[in-house]
C-alpha positions in Angstrom: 35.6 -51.0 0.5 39.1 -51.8 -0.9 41.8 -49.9 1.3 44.8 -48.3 -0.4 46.9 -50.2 1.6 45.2 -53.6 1.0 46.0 -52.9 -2.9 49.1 -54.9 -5.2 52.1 -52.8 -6.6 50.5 -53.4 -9.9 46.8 -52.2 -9.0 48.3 -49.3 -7.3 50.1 -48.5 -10.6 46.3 -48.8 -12.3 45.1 -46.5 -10.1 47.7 -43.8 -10.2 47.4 -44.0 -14.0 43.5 -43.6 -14.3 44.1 -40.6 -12.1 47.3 -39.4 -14.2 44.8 -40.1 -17.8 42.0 -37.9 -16.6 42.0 -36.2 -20.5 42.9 -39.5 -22.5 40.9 -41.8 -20.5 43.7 -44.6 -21.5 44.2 -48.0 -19.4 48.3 -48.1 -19.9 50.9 -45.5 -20.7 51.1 -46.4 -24.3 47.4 -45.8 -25.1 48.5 -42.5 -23.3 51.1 -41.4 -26.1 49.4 -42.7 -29.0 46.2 -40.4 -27.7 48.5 -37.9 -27.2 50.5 -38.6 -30.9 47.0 -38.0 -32.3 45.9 -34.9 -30.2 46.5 -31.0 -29.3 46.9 -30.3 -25.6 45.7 -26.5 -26.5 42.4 -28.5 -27.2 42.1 -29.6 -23.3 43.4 -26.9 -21.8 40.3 -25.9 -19.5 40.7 -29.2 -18.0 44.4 -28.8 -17.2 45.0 -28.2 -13.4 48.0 -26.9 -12.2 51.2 -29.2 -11.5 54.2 -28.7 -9.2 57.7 -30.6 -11.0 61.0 -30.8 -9.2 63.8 -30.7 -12.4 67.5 -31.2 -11.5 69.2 -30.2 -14.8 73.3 -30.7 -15.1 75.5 -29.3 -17.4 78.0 -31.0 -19.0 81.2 -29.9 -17.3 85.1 -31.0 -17.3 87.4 -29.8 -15.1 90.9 -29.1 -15.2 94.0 -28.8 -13.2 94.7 -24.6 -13.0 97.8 -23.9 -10.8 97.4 -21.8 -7.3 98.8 -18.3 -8.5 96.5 -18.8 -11.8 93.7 -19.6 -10.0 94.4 -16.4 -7.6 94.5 -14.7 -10.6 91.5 -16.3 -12.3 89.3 -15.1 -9.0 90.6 -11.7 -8.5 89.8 -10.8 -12.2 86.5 -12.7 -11.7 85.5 -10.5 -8.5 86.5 -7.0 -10.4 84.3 -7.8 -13.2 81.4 -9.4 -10.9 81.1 -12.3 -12.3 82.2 -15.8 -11.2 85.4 -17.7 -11.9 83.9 -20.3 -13.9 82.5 -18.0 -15.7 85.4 -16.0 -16.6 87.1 -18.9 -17.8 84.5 -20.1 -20.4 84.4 -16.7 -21.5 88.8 -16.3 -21.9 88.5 -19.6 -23.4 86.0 -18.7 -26.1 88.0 -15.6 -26.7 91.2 -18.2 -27.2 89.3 -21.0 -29.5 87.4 -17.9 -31.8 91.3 -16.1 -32.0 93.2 -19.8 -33.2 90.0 -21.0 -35.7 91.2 -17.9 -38.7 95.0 -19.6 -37.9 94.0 -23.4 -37.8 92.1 -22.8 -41.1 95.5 -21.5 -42.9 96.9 -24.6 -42.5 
């Protein structure tokens, strides 16, 4: 019997992706989607199992130079209303931008 071990990259990839295609019974990842363009998941659901995913999801952020009394300032304010800094300072700054768009608009 063939050993895991004694197996190529590429047949290893087969082999992960007739386990992965257990519903579509496709040979690459592109018979995978077009089964899946063509069909309803609610369809298979009994033979779902459960899965476990790991997602790292970053916003988009910029930073910005605040001076040392400000940012004292920033996190005292931030701590009364128990909340954080950084989100006390999206939320000033929306205040700021929704105030100047009736000005900008005058023209």
């Amino acid at each position: 019997m063939l050993k895991e071990s004694d197996m190529k990259k590429g047949d290893k990839r087969k082999a992960n992706l007739r386990r992965q295609s257990s519903i579509s019974k496709a040979g690459t990842y592109a018979a995978m989607g077009e089964f899946w363009d063509e069909h309803d998941l609610s369809d298979y659901w009994g033979k779902t199992r459960p899965a476990r995913a790991d997602v790292d999801l970053e916003s988009e952020e910029s930073l910005y130079a605040v001076e040392k009394g400000l940012s004292e300032t920033i996190r005292r304010e931030a701590r009364e209303r128990g909340i954080s800094p950084h989100t006390l300072v999206n939320l000033w700054l929306q205040e700021k931008i929704q105030k100047l768009k009736p000005q900008s608009r005058r023209g």
